[in-house]
C-alpha positions as CSV (number, residue, x, y, z in Angstrom):
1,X,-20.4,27.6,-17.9
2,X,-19.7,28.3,-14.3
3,X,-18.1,31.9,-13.9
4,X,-16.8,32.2,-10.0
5,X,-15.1,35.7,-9.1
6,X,-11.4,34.7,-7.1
7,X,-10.7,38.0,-6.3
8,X,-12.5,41.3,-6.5
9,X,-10.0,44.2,-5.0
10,X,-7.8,46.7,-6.3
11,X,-3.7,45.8,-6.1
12,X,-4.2,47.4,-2.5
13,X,-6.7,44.8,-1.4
14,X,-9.7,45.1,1.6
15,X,-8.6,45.5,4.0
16,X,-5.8,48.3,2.8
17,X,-2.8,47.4,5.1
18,X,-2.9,50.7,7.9
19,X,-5.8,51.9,6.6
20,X,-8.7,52.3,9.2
21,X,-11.8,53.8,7.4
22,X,-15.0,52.4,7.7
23,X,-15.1,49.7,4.8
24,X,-11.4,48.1,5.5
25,X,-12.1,48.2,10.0
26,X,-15.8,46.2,8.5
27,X,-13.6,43.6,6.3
28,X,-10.9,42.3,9.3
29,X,-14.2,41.6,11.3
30,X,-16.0,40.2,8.8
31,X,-14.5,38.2,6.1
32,X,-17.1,37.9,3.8
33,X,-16.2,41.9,2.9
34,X,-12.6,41.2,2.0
35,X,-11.4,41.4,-1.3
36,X,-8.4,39.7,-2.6
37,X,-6.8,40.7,-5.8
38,X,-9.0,40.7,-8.7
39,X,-8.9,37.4,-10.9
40,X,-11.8,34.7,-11.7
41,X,-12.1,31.4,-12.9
42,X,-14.4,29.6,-15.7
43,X,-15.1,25.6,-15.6
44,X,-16.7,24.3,-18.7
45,X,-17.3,20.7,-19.3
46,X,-15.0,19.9,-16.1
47,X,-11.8,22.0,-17.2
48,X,-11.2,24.9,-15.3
49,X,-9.8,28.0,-16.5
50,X,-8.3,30.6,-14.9
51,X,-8.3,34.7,-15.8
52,X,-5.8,36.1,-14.0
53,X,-3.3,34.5,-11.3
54,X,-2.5,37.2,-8.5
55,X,-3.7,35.0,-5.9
56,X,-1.2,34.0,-3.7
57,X,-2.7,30.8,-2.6
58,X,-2.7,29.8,-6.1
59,X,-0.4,26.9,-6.2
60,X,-2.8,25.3,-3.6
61,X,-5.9,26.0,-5.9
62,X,-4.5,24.3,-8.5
63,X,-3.1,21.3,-6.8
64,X,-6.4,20.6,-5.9
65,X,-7.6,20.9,-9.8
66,X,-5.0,21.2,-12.1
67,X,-6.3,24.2,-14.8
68,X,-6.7,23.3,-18.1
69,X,-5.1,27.1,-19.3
70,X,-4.0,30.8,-17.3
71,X,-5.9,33.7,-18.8
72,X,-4.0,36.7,-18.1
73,X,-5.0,40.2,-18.8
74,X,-1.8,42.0,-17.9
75,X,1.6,41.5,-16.4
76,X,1.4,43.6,-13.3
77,X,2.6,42.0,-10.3
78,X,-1.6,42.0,-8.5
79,X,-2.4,40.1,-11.8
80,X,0.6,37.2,-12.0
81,X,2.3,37.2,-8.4
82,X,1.0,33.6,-7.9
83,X,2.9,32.4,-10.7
84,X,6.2,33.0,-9.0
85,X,4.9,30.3,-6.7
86,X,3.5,27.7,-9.1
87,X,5.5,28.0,-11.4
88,X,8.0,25.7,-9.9
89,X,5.9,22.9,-9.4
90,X,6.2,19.6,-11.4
91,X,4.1,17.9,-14.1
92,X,2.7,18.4,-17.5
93,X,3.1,22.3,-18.5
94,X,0.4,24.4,-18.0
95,X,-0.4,26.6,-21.0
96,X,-0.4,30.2,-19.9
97,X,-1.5,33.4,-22.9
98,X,-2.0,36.6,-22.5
99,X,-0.8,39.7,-23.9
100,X,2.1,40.3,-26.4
101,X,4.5,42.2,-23.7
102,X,8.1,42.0,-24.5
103,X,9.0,42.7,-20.5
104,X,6.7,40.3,-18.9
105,X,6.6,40.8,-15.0
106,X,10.6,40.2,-13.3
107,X,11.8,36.5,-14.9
108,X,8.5,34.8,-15.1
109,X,9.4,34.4,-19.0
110,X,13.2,33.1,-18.2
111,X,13.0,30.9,-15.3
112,X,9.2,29.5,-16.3
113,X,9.2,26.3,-15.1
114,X,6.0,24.1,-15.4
115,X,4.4,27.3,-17.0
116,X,4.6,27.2,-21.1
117,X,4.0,30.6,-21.8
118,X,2.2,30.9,-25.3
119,X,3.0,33.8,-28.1
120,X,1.1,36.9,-27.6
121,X,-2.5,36.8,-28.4
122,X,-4.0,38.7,-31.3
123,X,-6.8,41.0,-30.5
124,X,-10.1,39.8,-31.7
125,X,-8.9,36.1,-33.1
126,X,-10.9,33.6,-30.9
127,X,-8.9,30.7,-29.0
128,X,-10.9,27.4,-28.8
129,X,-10.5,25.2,-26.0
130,X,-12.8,22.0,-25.8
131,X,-16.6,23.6,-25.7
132,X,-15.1,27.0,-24.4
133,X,-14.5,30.1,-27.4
134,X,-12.4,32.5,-25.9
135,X,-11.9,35.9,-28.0
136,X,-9.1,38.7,-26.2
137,X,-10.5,42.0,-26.8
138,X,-7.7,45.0,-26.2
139,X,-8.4,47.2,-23.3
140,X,-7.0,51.0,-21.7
141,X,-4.3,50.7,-19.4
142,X,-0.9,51.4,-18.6
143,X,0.8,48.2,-19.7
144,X,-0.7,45.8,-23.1
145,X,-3.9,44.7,-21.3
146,X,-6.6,42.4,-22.8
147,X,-10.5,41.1,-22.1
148,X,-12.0,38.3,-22.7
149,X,-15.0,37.6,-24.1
150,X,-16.0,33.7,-23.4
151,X,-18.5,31.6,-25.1
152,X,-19.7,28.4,-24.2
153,X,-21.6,28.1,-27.0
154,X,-24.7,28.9,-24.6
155,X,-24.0,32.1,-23.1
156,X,-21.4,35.3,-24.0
157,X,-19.5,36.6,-20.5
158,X,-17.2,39.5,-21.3
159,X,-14.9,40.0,-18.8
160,X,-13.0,43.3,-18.7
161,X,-10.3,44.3,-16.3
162,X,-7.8,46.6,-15.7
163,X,-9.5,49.7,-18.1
164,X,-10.1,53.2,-18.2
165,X,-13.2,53.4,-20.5
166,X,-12.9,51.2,-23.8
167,X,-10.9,51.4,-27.0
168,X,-13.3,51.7,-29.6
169,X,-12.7,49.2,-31.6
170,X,-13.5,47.2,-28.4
171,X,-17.0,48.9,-27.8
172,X,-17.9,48.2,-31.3
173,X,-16.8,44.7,-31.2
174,X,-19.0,44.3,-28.2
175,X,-21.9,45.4,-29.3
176,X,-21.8,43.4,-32.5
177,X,-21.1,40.2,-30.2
178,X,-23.8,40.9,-27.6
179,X,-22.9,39.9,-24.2
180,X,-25.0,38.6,-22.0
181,X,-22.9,39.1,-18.8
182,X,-20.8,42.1,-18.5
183,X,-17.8,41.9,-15.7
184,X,-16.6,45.0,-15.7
185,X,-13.8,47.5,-13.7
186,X,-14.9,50.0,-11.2
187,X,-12.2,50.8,-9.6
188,X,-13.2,54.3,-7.9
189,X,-15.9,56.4,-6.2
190,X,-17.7,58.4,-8.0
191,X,-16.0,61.4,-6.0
192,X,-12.4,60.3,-8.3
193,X,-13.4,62.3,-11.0
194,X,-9.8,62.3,-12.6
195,X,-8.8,58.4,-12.7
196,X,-5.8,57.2,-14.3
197,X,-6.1,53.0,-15.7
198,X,-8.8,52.5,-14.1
199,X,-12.9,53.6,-13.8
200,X,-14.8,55.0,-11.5
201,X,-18.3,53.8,-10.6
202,X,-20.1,56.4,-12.3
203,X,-17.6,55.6,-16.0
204,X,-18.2,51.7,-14.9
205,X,-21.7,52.2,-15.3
206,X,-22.2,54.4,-18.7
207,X,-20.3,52.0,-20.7
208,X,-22.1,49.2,-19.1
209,X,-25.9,51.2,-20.1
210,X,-24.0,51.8,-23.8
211,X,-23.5,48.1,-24.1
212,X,-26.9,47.2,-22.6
213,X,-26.4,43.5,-21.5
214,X,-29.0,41.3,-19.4
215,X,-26.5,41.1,-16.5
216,X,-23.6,43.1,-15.2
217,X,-20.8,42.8,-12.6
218,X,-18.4,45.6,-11.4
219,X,-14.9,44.0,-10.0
220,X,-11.8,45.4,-9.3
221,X,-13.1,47.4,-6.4
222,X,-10.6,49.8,-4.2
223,X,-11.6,50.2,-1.0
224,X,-12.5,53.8,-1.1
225,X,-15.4,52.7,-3.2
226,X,-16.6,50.3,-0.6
227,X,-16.1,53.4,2.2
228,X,-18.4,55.3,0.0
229,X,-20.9,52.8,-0.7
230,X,-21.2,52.7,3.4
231,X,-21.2,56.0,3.7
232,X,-23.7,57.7,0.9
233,X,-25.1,54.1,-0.4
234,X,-24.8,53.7,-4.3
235,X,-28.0,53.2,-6.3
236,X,-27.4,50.5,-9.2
237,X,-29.1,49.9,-11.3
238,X,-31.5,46.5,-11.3
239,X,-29.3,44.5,-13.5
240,X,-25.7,45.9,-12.1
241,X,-24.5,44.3,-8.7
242,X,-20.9,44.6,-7.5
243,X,-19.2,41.5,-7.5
244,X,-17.7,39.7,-3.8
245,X,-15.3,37.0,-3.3
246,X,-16.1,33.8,-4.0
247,X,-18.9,34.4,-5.7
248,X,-20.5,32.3,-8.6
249,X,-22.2,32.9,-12.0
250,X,-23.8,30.2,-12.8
251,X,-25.8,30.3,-16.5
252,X,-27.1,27.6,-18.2
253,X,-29.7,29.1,-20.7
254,X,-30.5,31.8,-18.4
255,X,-28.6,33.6,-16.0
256,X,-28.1,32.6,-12.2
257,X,-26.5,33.9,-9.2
258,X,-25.3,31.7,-6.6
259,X,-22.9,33.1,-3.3
């Protein structure tokens, strides 16, 4: 399995449009700070998979390989707004599941063109594709949200964003499966002490030492937390790192990191 993160912001991105603090005047000088909206990719066996599809370069992506099935967590617009896009292309359908969510986001379930929106997955009932075992996990947020826990058969990867803390049923469900890589939201500083839908650092990273796995990842990063991570510095722990665009996780019986 090859996990590579697309997109690690929050729905307001790095750089914030206006915003001039220190993280978002760092990212338009220096690219390699920017952080698109949060969304990842998996390629197993030579298919490619795709969690999440807010990307709005998206329709190029996949002209240049076709994926094999769309992941999505959620339906808000940061999470699906390259569908509007793609979804007029041509060719054999590409198989899209997520959520059961009767509203969707705008038409994309009426005019859905060479997107064939599946039925609404069940929490906990595993999907198989090829040499990939995908189980959706349900998360806490303000619209039906799911995670994903992927198996290759070789190594577990959950991956959970949007969420404020985790359902319990999730937790448990977790710990039974024991992940071995753990990509997880931290949305806010730890100054947010009041967050709504999404963590903050210091949340991110007690659930992460409650589930205790070899590896970790925190995504879905706003740019305040990257202000205060210039500022004050954040000490991680040794198996935590926060994720960057474009990165990969490579594992193949043990776990690799590769930019």
């Amino acid at each position: 399995m090859e996990f590579r993160f697309s997109g690690t912001g929050d729905s307001a991105q790095v750089p914030r449009f206006g915003c001039q603090c220190p993280a978002c005047t760092r990212a338009r000088v220096f690219s390699n700070h920017q952080r698109g909206p949060c969304c990842a990719e998996v390629s197993v066996n030579g298919r490619r998979y795709l969690l999440d599809a807010g990307r709005m370069d998206l329709a190029h992506s996949c002209e240049l390989e076709r994926p094999a099935a769309i992941l999505l967590t959620h339906y808000h617009a940061d999470h699906v707004q390259g569908l509007f896009h793609l979804r007029w292309g041509t060719g054999e359908p590409i198989p899209v599941f997520g959520p059961k969510d009767p509203n969707g986001c705008a038409d994309l379930y009426r005019n859905s063109g060479v997107l064939g929106f599946q039925p609404g997955l069940k929490p906990f009932r595993a999907l198989d594709f090829d040499s990939l075992s995908v189980t959706p996990v349900p998360l806490n947020h303000s619209k039906p949200t799911l995670g994903y826990c992927l198996d290759d058969g070789g190594t577990r990867l959950a991956y959970l964003t949007d969420t404020l803390g985790l359902p319990l049923e999730t937790e448990r469900f977790l710990r039974d499966w024991g992940p071995d890589v753990v990509v997880l939201d931290a949305t806010h500083p730890a100054s947010h002490e009041n967050p709504r839908n999404h963590n903050n650092i210091t949340q991110a990273l007690d659930i992460i030492t409650r589930l205790d796995p070899p590896r970790a990842w925190l995504t879905h990063i706003s740019h305040e937390l990257d202000a205060e991570c210039l500022a004050n510095g954040v000490e991680l722990p040794p198996k935590v790192r926060m994720a960057r665009d474009g990165e990969s996780v490579m594992t193949a019986g043990r776990l690799e990191t590769a930019s």
